[in-house]
N, C-alpha and C positions, 0 to 999 in steps of 0.2 A: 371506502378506503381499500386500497391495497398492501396488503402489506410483504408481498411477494408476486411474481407473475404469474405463478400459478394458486395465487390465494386471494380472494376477496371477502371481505369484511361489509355486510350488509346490515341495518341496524334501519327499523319502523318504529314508527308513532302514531299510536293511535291518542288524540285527544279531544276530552268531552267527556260523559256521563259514563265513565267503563263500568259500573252494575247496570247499567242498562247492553254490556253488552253480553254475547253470549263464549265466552273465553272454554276453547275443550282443554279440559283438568289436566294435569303430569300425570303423564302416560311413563312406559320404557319407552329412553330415547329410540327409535326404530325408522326404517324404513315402510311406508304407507303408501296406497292410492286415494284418492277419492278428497284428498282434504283440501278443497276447492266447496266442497258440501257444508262446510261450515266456516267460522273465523280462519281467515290464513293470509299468509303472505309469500309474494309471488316475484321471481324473477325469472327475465326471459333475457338471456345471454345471444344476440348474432353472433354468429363465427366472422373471426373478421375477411375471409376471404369467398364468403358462399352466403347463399339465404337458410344452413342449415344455423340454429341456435336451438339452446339447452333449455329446458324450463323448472322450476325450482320451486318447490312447495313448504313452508315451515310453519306448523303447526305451535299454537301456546302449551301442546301437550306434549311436545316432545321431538315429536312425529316428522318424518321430513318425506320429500320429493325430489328424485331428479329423473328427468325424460330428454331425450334426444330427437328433433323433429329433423327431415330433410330441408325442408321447408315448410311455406303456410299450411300448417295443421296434417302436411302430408309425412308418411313415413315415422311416425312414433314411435319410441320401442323405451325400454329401459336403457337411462344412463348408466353405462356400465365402467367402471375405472375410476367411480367416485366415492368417496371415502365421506363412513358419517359427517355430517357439519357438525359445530359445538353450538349450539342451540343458548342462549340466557333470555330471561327473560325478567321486566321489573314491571310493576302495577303499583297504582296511586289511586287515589277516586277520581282525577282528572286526565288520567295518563298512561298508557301501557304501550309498553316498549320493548321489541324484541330484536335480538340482535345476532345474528348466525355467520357463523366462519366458517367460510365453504374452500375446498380444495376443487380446480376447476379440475382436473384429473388431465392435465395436457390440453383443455381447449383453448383457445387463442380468440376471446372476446373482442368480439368490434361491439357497434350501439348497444344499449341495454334499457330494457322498459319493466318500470317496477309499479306491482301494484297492491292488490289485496281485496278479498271479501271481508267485511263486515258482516255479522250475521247479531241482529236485537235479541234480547229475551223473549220477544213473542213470535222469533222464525224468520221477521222481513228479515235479506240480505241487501246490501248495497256494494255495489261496485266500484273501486279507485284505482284511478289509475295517474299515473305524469301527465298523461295521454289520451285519449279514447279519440277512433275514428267516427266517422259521422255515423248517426244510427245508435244502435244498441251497442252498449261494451265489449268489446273483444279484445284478451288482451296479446293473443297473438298473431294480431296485426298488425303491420310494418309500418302503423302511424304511433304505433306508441313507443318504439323502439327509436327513442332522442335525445339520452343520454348516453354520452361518449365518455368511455374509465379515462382516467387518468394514466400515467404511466405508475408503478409500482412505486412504492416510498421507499428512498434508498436510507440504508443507520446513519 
């Protein structure tokens, strides 16, 4: 959902056995690396005029990610001009759902590919994606980027 041009409304589901999975606890909401290492969820924003896109990490603890790529995997650095997202998050024994409202900080999104780690209580991870190219998972690869936003939701 959009609910402005420069605001997007991203909201996952995880569904199945969630005590089997491995959920990292409520942290202070913060800016993080690394949380790709455990349970997260992931959005990779194309810039709609270039192969440069954003990528977007949100943690069940709080925790968030944004990076700025030139393109495939090249030129990384920190997103800068982005403002915390508001992070919620609900859990069931069949269900856990998070839902993050991100401020694009001025970027002008074309395709977008969403995905997520999964990570069990005994460490295996699994990989999701819309998407995945042939081979092993990669989610920033321009086969997983096949959802096109919408335009913004006018009042």
């Amino acid at each position: 959902m959009r609910p402005s041009a420069a605001k997007l409304t991203l909201t996952y589901a995880a569904i199945g056995a969630i005590s089997d999975v491995r959920l990292p606890l409520l942290a202070t909401p913060t800016r993080a690396d690394d949380l790709w290492r455990a349970t997260c969820f992931e959005a990779f924003l194309r810039d709609s005029e270039s192969d440069a896109y954003l990528e977007f990490n949100f943690s069940s603890s709080g925790e968030w990610a944004a990076y700025r790529f030139g393109g495939y995997r090249a030129g990384m650095s920190r997103a800068s001009g982005i403002a915390q997202p508001v992070i919620e998050t609900r859990a069931a024994a069949d269900r856990f759902e998070l839902r993050a409202l991100v401020d694009l900080g001025g970027f002008t999104p074309g395709p977008l590919a969403l995905s997520a780690v999964i990570e069990e209580a005994g460490g295996v991870k699994s990989y999701w994606a819309l998407a995945h190219p042939e081979g092993k998972p990669d989610f920033h690869h321009s086969a997983g980027f096949i959802f096109n936003l919408a335009a913004p939701e006018r009042p």
